[in-house]
Every structure is written in C-alpha cells, then in structure tokens.
N, C-alpha and C positions, 0 to 999 in steps of 0.2 A: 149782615145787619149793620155792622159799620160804616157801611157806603151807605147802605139806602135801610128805611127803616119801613118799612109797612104790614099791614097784615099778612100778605104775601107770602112775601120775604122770611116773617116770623114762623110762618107754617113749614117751610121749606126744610131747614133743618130739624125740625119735631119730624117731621117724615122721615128725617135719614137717622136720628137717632133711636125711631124705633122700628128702623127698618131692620129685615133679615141678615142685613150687610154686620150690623153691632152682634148680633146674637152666633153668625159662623165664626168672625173671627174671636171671641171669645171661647167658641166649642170647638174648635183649631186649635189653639193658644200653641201649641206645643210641633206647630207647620212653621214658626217664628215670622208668621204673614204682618203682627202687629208691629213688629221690628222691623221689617222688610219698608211698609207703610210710611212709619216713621220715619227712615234713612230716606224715601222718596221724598218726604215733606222738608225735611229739613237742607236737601241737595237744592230744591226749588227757593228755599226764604234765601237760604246763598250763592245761590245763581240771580236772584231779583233784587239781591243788596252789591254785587258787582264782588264777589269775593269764591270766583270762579276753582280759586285752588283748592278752598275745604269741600267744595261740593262736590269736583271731583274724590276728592281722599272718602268722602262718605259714601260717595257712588260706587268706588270700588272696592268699597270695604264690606257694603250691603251686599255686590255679587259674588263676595267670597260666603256671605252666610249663608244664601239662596241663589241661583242663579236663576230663579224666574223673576228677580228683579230688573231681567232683562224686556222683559214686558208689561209688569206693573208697577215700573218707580223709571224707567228711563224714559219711556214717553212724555213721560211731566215737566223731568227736566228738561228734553230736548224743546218740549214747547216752551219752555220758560227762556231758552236759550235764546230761539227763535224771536220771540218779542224782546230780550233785552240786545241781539245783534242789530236787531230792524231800529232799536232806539241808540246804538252806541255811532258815536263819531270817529272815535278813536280806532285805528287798524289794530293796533294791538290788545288793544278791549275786546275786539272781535275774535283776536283769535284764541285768546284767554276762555274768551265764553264756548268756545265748539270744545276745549276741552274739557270740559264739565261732564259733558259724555261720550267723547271718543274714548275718551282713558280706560273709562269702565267700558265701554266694545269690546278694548284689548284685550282687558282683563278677562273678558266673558272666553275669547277665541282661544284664547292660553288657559282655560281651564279645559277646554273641549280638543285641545291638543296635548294637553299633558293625560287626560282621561285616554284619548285613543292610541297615543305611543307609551307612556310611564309604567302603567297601572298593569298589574298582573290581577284580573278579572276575578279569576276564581279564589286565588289565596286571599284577593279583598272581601268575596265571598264570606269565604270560609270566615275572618275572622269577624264580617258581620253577622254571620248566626252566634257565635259566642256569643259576641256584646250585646246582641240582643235578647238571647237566651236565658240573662240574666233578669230580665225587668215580667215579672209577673205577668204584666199586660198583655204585652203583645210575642210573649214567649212560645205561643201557639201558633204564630203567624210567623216568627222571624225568619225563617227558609224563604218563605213567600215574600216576604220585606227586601230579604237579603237579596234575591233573585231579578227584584224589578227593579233595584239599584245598580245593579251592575252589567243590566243589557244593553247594551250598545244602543247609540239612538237609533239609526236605521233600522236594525233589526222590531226597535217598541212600536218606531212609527209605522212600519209594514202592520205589524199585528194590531194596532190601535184605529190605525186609518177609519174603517170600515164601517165603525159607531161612530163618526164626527157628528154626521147629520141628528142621527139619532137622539148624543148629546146635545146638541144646541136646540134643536126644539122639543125637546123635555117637556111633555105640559104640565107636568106638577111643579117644575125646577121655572117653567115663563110665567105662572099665574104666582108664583112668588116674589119674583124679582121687577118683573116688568112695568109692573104698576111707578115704585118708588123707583125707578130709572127714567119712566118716563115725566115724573112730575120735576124731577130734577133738571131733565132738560129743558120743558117748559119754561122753568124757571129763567136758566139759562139765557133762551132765544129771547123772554120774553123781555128781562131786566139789562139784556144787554143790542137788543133790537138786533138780531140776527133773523136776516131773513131762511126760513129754513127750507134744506137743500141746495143753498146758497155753495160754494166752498169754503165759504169760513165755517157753514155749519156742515160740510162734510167731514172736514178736518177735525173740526171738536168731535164727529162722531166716531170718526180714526180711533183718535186718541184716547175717546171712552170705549170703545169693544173691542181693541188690540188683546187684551187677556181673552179672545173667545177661540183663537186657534188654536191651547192649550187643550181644547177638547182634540185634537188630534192623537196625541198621544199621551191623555192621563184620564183615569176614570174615575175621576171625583166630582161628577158634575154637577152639584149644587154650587160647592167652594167654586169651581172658574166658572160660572155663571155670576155670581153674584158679584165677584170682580167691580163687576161692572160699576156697582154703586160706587163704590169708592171710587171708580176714578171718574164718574159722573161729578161726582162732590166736590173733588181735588182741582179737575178742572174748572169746575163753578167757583170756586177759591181765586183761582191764578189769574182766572179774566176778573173777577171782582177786582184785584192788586193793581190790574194793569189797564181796565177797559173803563169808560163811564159806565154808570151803572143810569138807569132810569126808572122810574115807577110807572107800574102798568097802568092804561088808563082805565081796564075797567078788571072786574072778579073773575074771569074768566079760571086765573090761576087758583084764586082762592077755593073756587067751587072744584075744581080737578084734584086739590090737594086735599079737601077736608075729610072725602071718601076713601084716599086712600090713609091716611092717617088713621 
C-alpha cells in the first residue's frame, strides 16, 4: 500500500488477513510458528538495511527454537540476500550478506549431528513422558508425543513418505488455502509485471511452496499447507521493498479478489 495505492492493492491484504493463514497460526500459537515468522521477518528488514550480522544472530537463534525455520524463515532471507548481493558493490558487503544464512545452515547441520551422535533416545524418551505427563492436556497423548520426537529422521521419513501425495492434494486442506494463495500471487505478477512462468516467476514460486515437502514427513496437513500464505505475503513484502511496483491497468485483480474475500 505504500508503493502503490489502489483498489487492488487495498483488497490484497484484507484477503490475507482474513485468510485461513491468520486464524492457524493463532490455533497453533503454542507450535511458536508466530515467533518462528517474526525471526523470518525481521532477519529480512536486516538483511535489506545492510546489517548482515544481527540477521544472522536472529536466524540462528530462530533455528535453535524450531528448526523448521529451515524452510520457512531461510528462504526469505536467502532471497533478500540474493537482491541486496546483485545490488552491493563492495566484495566484502557480499560476503557479509551470504552470511546471514549460511551461519543458520551450520547451525541447522549441528543440531542434526548432535541429535544423531549426543542424545541417548530413549532416556530423552523417558524423560519426555514425565514432562509431559504433567500438563492435563496432552497427558494422554505424551508416549505418543514423546515417541515422534525422538525417531530418528530416516526412520519418520520411511514411515511418512507414503501420504506425501495424499497430503498435498487434500481437497478440503486446497479449497481452503488455494483460493487466498492464488490472489496473492496475482497480485504479485500483476503489481510487479512478472511474466508468469517466466523464472523470476518460478523462482518466487520456489520460494512460496518450499514449506510443502514437510508433508513428507509430518502429518499435520492443514498447518504445512497453509504455509503457503505466509510466504506468499512475505515474498509480496520483499519484492514490494526492492522492485517498482505498478498499477494494474485494468480490474482483473480486483474482481479475482473480491470473491475470495
């Protein structure tokens, strides 16, 4: 809305704010996805103001609270990397900015080696039923909690593999999410004249449905379905920051968005 102001533009966001995307992570809150989100955004405003060091420390700081912030907060930043590298002059500028998120890579590969040499499995087991044993909630489930925490990956991915497909085309989980995924793109190609299929717009689609191989091994397939939105929006953000923007010449958008709104 700050680049370009039009009717469009104004519906865009009313569609992602009262899209599905607002209302899971709210009914999550306690997956720390709102935190995860946040650490993404704010790694991105300091990677886009040239202050590569705190966006690393926040990047690596978000993959110690989730490490699936390795596919929905590192993408962002690498694309933001990506346009302020292609814009910097300076060689040392450049190499400041690749660590913004190589650091958190490390961080990611050092937790997946300390999990597979460190950790004694079962005793981690054991004392996740305790702690979880304790919380009313989910005290009937914490064996079951405790158990899919502490399986090895290979071993989830073998047993998960099999409903990937199943998960990603969900017809109750795509007639929810698809609609406000696809107006945000529109919006996208539209304000930013991407020709689509192009590879600038493959790449933005990369970088929106990178959280969908999560269906491989998790089976909570609304929450990484809807992913999507967010990083539909994030990315609509960061090309706004750094792209012209332009106004459509005609309603095309408007009439795609007002239905789904």
């Amino acid at each position: 809305i700050r680049h370009n102001f039009d009717n469009g533009i104004v519906l865009m966001p009313l569609v992602f704010v009262s899209s599905p995307y607002i209302v899971m992570k709210s009914h999550v809150f306690g997956y720390l996805d709102l935190i995860i989100i946040m650490c993404a955004v704010v790694s991105v405003v300091l990677t886009m103001s040239n202050r590569f060091f705190w966006a690393m420390i926040i990047s690596s700081s978000a993959m110690l609270i989730h490490e699936n912030y390795l596919i929905i907060g590192i993408p962002f930043v690498f694309f933001a990397s990506i346009i302020k590298y292609r814009q910097s002059n300076s060689r040392s500028e450049k190499i400041f900015n690749i660590s913004a998120f190589i650091l958190p890579l490390l961080v990611f590969l050092f937790i997946v080696f300390l999990q597979m040499y460190h950790h004694d499995n079962l005793q981690l087991r054991k004392e996740l039923i305790s702690h979880l044993s304790s919380f009313d909630f989910i005290s009937t489930r914490s064996r079951h909690v405790a158990i899919w925490q502490t399986i090895d990956f290979m071993t989830f991915f073998n047993d998960q593999k099999d409903a990937f497909f199943d998960r990603l085309f969900h017809h109750k989980t795509l007639i929810t999410f698809i609609p406000t995924l696809f107006v945000i793109l529109f919006s996208i190609h539209s304000t930013h004249r991407i020709t689509p299929f192009s590879m600038t717009s493959l790449f933005i689609l990369l970088i929106v449905l990178i959280p969908l191989p999560m269906h491989l091994v998790a089976f909570d397939t609304a929450r990484i379905s809807i992913y999507t939105i967010g990083s539909a929006i994030i990315t609509h953000w960061i090309l706004s920051e750094t792209r012209s923007t332009v106004t459509p010449e005609n309603n095309l958008f408007t009439l795609a968005a007002l239905p789904v709104l």
